[in-house]
C-alpha positions as CSV (number, residue, x, y, z in Angstrom):
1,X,7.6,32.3,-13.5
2,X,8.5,30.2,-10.5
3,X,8.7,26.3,-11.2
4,X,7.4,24.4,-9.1
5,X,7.9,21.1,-7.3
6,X,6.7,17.8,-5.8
7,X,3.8,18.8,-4.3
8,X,3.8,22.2,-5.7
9,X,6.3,23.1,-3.6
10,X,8.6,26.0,-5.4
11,X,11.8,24.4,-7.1
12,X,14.9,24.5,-5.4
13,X,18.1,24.4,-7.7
14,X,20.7,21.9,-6.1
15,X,23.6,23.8,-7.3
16,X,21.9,26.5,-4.6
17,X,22.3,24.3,-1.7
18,X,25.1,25.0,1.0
19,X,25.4,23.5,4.8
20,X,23.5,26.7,6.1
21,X,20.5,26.1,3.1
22,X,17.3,25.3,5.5
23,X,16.7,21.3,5.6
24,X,13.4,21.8,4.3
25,X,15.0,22.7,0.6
26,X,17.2,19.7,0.6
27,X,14.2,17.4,1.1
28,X,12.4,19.6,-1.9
29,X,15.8,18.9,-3.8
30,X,15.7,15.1,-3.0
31,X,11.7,14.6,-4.0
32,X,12.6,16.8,-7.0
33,X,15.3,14.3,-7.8
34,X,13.0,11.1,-7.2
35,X,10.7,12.9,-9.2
36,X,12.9,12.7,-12.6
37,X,14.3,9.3,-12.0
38,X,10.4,8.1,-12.4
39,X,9.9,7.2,-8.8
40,X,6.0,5.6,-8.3
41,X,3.8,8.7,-8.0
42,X,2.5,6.3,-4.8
43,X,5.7,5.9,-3.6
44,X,7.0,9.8,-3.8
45,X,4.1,11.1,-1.2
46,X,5.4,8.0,1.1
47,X,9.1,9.6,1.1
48,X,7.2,12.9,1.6
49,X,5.4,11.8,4.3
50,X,8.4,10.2,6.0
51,X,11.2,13.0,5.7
52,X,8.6,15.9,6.9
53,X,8.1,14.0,10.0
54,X,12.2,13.8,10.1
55,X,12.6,17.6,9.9
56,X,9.9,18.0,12.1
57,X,11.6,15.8,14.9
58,X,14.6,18.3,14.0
59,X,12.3,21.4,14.1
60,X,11.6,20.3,18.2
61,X,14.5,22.0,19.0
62,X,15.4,24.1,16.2
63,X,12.9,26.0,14.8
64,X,14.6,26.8,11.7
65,X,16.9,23.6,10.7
66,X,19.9,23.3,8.3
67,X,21.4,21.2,6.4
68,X,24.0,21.3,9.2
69,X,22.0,20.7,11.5
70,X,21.9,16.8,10.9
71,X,24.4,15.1,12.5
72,X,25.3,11.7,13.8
73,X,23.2,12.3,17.4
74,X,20.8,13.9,16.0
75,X,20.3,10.2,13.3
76,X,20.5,8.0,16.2
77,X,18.2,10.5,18.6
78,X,15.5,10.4,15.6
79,X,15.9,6.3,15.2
80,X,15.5,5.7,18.8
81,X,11.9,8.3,18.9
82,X,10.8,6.1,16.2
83,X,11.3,2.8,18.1
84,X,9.0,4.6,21.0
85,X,6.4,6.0,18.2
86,X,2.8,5.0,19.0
87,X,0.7,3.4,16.0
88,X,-1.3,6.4,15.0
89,X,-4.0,4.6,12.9
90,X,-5.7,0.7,12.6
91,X,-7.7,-1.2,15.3
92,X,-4.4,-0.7,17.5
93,X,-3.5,3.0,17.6
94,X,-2.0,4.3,20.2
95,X,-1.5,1.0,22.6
96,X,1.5,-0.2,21.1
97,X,4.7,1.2,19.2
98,X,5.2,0.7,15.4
99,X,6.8,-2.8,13.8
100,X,10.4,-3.0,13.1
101,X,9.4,-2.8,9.4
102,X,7.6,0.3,9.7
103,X,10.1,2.0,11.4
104,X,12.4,0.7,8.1
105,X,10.2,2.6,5.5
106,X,11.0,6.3,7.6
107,X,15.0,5.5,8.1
108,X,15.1,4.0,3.9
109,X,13.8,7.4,3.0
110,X,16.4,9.2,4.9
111,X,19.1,7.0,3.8
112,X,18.1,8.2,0.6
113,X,17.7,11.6,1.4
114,X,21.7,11.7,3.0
115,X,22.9,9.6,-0.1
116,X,21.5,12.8,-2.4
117,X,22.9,15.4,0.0
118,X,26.9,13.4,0.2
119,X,26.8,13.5,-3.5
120,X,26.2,17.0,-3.7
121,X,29.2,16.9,-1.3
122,X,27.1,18.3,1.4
123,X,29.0,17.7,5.1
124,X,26.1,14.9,6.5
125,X,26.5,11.8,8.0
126,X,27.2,8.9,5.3
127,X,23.7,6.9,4.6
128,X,25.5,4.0,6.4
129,X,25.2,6.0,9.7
130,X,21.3,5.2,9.5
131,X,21.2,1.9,10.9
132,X,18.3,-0.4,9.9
133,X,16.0,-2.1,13.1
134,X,15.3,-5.8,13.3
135,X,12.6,-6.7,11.1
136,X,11.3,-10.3,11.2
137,X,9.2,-12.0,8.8
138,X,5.7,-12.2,10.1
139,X,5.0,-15.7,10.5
140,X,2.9,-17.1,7.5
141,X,-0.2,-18.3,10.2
142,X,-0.8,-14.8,10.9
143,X,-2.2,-13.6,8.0
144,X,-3.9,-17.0,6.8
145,X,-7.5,-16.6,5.8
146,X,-8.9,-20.2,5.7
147,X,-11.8,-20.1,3.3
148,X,-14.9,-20.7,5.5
149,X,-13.4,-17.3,7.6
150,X,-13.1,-15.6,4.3
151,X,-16.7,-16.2,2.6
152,X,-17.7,-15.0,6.3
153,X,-16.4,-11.6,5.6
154,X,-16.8,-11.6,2.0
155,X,-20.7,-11.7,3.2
156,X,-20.4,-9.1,5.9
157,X,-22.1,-6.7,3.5
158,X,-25.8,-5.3,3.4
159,X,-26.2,-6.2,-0.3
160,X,-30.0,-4.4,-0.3
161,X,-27.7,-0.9,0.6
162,X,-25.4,0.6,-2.0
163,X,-22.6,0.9,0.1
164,X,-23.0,-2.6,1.2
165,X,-22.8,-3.3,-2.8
166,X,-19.8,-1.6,-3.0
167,X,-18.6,-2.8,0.0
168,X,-18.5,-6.4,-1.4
169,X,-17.4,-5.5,-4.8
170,X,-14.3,-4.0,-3.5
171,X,-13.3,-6.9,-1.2
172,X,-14.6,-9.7,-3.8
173,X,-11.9,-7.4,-6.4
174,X,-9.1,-7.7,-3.8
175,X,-9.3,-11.3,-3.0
176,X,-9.4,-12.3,-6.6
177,X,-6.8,-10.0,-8.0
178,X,-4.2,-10.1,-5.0
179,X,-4.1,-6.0,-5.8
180,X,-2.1,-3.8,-3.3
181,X,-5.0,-1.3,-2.2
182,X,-3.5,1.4,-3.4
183,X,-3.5,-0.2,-6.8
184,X,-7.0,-0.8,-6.5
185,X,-8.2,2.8,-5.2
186,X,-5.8,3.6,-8.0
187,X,-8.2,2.0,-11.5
188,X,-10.6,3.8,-13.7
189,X,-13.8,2.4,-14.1
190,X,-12.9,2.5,-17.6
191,X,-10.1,-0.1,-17.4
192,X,-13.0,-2.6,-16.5
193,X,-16.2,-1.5,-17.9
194,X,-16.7,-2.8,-21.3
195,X,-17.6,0.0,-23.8
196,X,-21.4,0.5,-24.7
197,X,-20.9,0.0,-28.9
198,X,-18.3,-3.7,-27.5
199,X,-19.8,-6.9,-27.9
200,X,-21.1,-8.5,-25.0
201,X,-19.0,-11.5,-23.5
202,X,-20.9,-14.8,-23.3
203,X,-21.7,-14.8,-19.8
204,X,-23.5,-11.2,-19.9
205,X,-21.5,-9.8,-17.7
206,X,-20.0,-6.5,-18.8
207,X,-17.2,-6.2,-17.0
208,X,-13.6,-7.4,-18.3
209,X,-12.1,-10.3,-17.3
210,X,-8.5,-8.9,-17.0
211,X,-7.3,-5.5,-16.2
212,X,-3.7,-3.9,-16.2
213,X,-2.7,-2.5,-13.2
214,X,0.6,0.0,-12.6
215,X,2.9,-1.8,-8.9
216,X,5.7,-0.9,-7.2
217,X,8.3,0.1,-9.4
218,X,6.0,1.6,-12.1
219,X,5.5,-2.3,-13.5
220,X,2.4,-2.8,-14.8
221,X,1.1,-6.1,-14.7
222,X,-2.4,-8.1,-15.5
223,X,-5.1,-9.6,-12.9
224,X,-7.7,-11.8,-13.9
225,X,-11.2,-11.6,-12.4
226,X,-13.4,-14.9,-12.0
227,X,-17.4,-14.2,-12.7
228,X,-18.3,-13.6,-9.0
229,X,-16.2,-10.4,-8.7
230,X,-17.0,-9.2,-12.5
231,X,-20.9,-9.8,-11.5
232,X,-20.5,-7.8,-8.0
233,X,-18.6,-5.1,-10.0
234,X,-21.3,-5.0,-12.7
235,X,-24.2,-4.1,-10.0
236,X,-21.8,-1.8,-7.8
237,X,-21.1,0.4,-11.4
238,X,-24.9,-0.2,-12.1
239,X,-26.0,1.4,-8.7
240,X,-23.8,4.6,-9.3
241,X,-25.3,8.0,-10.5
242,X,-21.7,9.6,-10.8
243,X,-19.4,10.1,-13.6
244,X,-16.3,9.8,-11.7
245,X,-13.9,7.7,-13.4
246,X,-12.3,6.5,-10.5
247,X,-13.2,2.7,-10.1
248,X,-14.1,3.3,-6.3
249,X,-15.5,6.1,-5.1
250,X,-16.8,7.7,-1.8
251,X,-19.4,10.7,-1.2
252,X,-16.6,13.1,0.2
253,X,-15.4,15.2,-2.7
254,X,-11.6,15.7,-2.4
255,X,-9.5,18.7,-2.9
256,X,-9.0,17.7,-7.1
257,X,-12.6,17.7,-7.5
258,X,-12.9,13.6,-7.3
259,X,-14.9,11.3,-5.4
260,X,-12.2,8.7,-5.4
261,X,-11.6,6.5,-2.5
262,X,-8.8,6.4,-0.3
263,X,-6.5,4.0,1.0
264,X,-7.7,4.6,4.1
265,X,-11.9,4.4,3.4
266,X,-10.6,0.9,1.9
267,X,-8.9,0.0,4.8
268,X,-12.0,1.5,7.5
269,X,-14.4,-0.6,4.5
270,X,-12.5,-4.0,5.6
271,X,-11.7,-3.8,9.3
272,X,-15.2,-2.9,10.3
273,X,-16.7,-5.8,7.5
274,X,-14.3,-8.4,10.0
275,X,-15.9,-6.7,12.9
276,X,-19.3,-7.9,11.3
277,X,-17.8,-11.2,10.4
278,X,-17.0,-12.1,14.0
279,X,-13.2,-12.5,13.0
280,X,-10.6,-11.6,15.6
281,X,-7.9,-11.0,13.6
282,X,-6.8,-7.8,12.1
283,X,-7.6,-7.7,9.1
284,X,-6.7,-5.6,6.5
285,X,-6.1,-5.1,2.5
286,X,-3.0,-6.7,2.5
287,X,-4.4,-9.8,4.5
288,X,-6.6,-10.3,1.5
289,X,-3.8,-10.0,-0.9
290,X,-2.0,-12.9,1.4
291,X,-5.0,-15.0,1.5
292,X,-5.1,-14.7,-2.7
293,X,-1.1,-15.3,-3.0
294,X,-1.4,-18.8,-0.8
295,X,-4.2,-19.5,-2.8
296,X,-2.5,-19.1,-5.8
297,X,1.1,-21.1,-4.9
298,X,-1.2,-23.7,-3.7
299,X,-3.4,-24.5,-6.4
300,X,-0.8,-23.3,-9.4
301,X,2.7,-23.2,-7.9
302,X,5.1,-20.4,-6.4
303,X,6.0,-19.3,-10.0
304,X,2.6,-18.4,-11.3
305,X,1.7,-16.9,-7.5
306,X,5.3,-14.8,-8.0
307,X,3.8,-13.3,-11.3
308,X,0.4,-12.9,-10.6
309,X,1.5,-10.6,-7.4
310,X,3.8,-8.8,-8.9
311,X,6.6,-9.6,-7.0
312,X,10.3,-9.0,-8.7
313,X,11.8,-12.4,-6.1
314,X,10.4,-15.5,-5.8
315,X,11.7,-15.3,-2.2
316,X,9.2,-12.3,-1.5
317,X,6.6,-14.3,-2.7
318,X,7.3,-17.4,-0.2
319,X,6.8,-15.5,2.5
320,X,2.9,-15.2,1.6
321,X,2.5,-18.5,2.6
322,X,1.6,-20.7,4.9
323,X,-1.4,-22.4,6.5
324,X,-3.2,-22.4,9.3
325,X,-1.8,-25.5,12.3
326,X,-5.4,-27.2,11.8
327,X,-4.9,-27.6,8.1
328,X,-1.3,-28.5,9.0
329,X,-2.4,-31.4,11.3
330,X,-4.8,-32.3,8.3
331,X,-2.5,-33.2,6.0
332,X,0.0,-34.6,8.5
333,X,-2.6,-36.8,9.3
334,X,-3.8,-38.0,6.0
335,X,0.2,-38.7,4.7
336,X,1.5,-40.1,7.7
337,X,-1.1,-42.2,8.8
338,X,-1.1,-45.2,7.0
């Protein structure tokens, strides 16, 4: 019997690898190789996603690439086509090229996938060929959800529809637990639906008021949800006649059989609800998790905020906030005019 690996791709055996092996194995070895160290089963299909794109830049003008094949040009040929890469997805695809820090995630994984291949003593450029773009912070202002803007998409939703219900249970989730969206598509309904034969918490509402939920780096941490997402949570479960146990689901049955939803249903779920809203800004999942870190830092400090998000530096966590230059003048005002 054949073993198999990421992916169900068959296993390929390092010690089996020469400069003539096809290019395709060595990424199979790498994954393989992520795979045992306990990489994030969301962050393995991410480095798959990013090195098949790799050998298929290589495959536009050799059909069948080597390991050999990859060579200094051939790095910086492949960095510069990713500078002139059109978005593909979002409000903006396809009128404008992807951010620095995009282009980062492909060249990390290929870093990674030359650092494997030099330890196996495989001739390929150094890691330290693959040089890194520019990335700046994004200014703080640009993904700062004042609250009035906020409650305005929060109520985009059709709460007579069941999509609308679950529309504004998924966004009321996010904005109180600062989740990543793929942690969110990721929970069970289990890990928040209190058990039939538990005793009911004061307030009625049967749905916890904390959950554990697996990050970056496999760390688990807890969120806390206040009463208005546990109530929208309760009547979204309520409305459903499924037993999927995903936490989210959508009416498009996947190739495993589940109704689960998808990073990117979340993602169509809150750009088209700020459409609704009237907003002008991009939103997305990860705006909400901004607007919930700056609310945090602001009302309990940068500390509890770094915790709460999950983030292993503080310094990561700074760069969630800011304000917006009304609310600036604001409080400019208020201290300096005396």
């Amino acid at each position: 019997m054949v073993a198999e690996g990421p992916g169900g791709a068959e296993y390929v055996d390092p010690r089996d690898l020469t400069a003539r092996s096809p290019l395709r194995d060595l990424v199979r070895a790498f994954l393989q190789e992520q795979l045992d160290k306990g990489r994030s089963p969301r962050t393995l299909p991410k480095y798959e996603q990013y090195l098949s794109q790799f050998v298929g830049f290589i495959e536009g003008s050799s059909k069948s690439p080597r390991v050999s094949d990859i060579d200094l040009r051939t790095l910086k040929a492949y960095s510069s086509h990713l500078t002139r890469r059109q978005l593909r997805s979002g409000r903006d695809a396809g009128r404008g090229p992807i951010s620095g820090a995009t282009k980062n995630l492909h060249l990390i994984a290929l870093r990674g996938l030359l650092k494997f291949a030099v330890l196996l003593e495989l001739p390929v450029p150094g890691p330290e060929k693959v040089e890194l773009a520019k990335a700046h912070d994004p200014s703080p202002d640009a993904r700062h959800l004042e609250v009035e803007r906020l409650q305005r998409l929060l109520e985009a939703f059709d709460a007579s529809s069941d999509d609308g219900v679950r529309g504004r249970a998924l966004l009321e989730f996010m904005v109180a637990s600062g989740c990543r969206v793929s942690e969110v598509v990721g929970l069970d309904r289990a890990q928040l639906e209190l058990d039939r034969r538990a005793k009911g918490p004061s307030d009625g509402i049967r749905i916890v008021d904390e959950v554990t939920v697996l990050g970056k780096g496999n760390r688990h941490r807890r969120v806390y949800l206040t009463k208005a997402p546990r109530q929208w949570l309760e009547r979204y479960l309520r409305s459903r006649k499924d037993s999927d146990p995903a936490l989210f689901v959508t009416r498009k049955r996947k190739a495993d059989g589940s109704y689960r939803m998808t990073v990117w249903t979340a993602e169509r779920i809150v750009a088209e609800a700020a459409k609704r809203a009237g907003l002008a800004e991009n939103v997305s999942p990860h705006w909400m998790r901004h607007a919930a870190v700056s609310s945090w830092a602001t009302e309990m400090g940068l500390p509890a905020a770094q915790r709460l998000a999950g983030h292993k530096s503080v310094a990561t966590t700074s760069r969630y906030l800011g304000g917006s230059d009304a609310e600036l003048k604001k409080l400019y005002m208020e201290r300096m005019d005396r």
